[in-house]
C-alpha positions in Angstrom: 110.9 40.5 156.7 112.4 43.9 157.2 110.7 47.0 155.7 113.3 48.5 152.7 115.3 51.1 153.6 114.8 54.5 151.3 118.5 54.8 150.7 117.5 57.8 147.9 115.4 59.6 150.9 118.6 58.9 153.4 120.8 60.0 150.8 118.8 63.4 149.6 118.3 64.4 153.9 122.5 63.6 154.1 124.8 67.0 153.6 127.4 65.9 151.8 129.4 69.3 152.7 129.0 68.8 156.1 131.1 66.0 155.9 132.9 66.0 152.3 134.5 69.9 153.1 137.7 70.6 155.4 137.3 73.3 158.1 139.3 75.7 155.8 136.5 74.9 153.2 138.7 72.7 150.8 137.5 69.3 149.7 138.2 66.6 152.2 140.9 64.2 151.1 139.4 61.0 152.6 136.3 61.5 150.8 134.4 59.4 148.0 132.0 61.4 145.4 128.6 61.2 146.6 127.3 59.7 143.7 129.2 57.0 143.9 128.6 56.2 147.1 124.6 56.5 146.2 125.6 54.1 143.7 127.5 51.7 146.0 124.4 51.8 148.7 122.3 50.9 146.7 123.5 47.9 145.6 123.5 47.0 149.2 119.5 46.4 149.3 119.4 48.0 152.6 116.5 47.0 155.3 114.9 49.0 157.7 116.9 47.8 161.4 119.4 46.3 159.3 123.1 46.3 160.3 126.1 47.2 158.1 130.0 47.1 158.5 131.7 49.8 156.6 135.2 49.5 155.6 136.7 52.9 155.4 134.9 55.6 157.4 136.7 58.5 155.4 134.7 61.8 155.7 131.8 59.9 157.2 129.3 60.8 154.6 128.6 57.4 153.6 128.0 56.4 157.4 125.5 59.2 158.3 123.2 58.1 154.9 123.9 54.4 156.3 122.7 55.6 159.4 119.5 57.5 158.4 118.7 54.3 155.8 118.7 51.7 158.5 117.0 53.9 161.0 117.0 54.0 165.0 116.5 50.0 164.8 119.6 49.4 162.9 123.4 50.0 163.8 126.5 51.0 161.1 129.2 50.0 162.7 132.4 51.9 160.1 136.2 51.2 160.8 138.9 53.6 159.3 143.0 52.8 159.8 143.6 56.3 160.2 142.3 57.4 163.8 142.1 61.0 163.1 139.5 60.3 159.7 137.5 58.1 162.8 137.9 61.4 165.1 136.9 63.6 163.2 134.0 61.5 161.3 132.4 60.8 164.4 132.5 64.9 165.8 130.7 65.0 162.5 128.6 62.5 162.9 127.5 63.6 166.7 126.9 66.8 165.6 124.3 65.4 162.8 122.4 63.4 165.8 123.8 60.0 164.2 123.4 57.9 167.4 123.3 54.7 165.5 127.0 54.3 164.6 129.8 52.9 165.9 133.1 54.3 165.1 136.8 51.8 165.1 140.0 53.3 164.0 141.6 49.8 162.9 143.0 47.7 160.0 139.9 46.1 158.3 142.7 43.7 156.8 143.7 42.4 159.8 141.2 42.5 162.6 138.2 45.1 163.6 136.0 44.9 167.0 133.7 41.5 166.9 130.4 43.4 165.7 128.4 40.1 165.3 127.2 38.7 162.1 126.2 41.8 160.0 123.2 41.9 157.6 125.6 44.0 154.5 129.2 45.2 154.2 130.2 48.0 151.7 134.1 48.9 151.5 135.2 52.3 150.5 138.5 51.1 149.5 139.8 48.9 146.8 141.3 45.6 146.9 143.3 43.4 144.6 140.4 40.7 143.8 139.3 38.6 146.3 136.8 39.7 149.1 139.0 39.2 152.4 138.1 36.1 154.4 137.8 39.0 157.7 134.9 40.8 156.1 133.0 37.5 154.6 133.1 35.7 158.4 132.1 39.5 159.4 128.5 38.7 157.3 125.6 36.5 158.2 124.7 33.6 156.0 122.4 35.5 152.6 124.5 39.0 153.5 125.4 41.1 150.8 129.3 42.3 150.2 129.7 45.5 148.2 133.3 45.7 147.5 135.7 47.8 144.6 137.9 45.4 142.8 141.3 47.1 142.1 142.2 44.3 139.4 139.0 45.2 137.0 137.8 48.7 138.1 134.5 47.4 139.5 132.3 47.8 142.4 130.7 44.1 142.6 128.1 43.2 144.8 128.4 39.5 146.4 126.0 37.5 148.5 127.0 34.8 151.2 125.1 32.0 150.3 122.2 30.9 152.7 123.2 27.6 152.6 126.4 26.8 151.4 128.1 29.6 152.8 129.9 30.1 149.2 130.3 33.8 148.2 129.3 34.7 144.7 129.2 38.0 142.4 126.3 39.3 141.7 126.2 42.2 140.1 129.2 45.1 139.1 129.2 48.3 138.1 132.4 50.9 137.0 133.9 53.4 139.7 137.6 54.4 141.1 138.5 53.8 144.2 141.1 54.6 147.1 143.4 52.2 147.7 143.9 50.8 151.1 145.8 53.0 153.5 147.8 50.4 156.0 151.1 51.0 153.8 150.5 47.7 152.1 149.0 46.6 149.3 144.8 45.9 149.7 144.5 41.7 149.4 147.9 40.4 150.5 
């Protein structure tokens, strides 16, 4: 078994200005508040080496702590639909030594590069209710999900069962999210 990954360490080392401020110094639209996204890694129990699939690279903030969490040994591999957000997170992201991540500018509701069973998944966008199908096949059998439910205002945490391959809530906590970005709604 993995060493845990100090998400709080990751998290205190991680800028958020750096990544949450527009060159012109104004907040960054396609950002998430940091606390939230302390909260939301968290729930993903990272590990040491571990690898995680982020839906919605936004200002990239959430991807460099991923990155420091899981270490050299790990990989955070973060799609975004809007290809300047991925451009412009992973400049970002280069400049912060980040060599760890893997950047796609893609519709995490339709299809994202094959990545390989990932150990957790943590979305930085709402949908309706249901976890997509994609990002559960996306997850290796015992994998966490951290997802924001539109319907109910929570962040739940899910984990694919080991056996049975049957996805089941865990755990939820209060936070506002984005909605999905595509044009449609998130879950249809």
């Amino acid at each position: 078994m993995r060493p845990r990954a100090d998400v709080g360490g990751a998290f205190a080392r991680t800028d958020p200005g750096r990544y949450q401020r527009a060159a012109d110094g104004s907040p960054y639209p396609a950002s998430t508040r940091p606390d939230v996204v302390l909260t939301m890694l968290r729930l993903l129990d990272l590990a040491q080496g571990g690898t995680v699939l982020e839906i919605g690279t936004g200002s990239g903030f959430a991807t460099a702590v991923l990155s420091r969490a899981v270490g050299d040994g790990g990989a955070v591999h973060s799609v975004d639909v809007d290809p300047g957000v991925v451009a412009r997170a992973q400049e970002l992201l280069a400049a912060d030594g980040r060599t760890n991540v893997h950047l796609t500018a893609g519709d995490a509701l339709r299809a994202f590069p094959p990545v390989g069973p990932v150990d957790r998944l943590v979305a930085f966008l709402s949908v309706a209710a249901e976890v997509p199908p994609l990002w559960v096949a996306a997850v290796r059998p015992g994998g966490l999900l951290v997802v924001p439910r539109r319907a109910d205002g929570r962040v739940v945490r899910h984990r694919l069962g080991p056996t049975d391959g049957v996805l089941r809530a865990e755990r939820a906590v209060e936070a506002v999210f984005a909605e999905h970005r595509s044009g449609r709604a998130p879950g249809t």
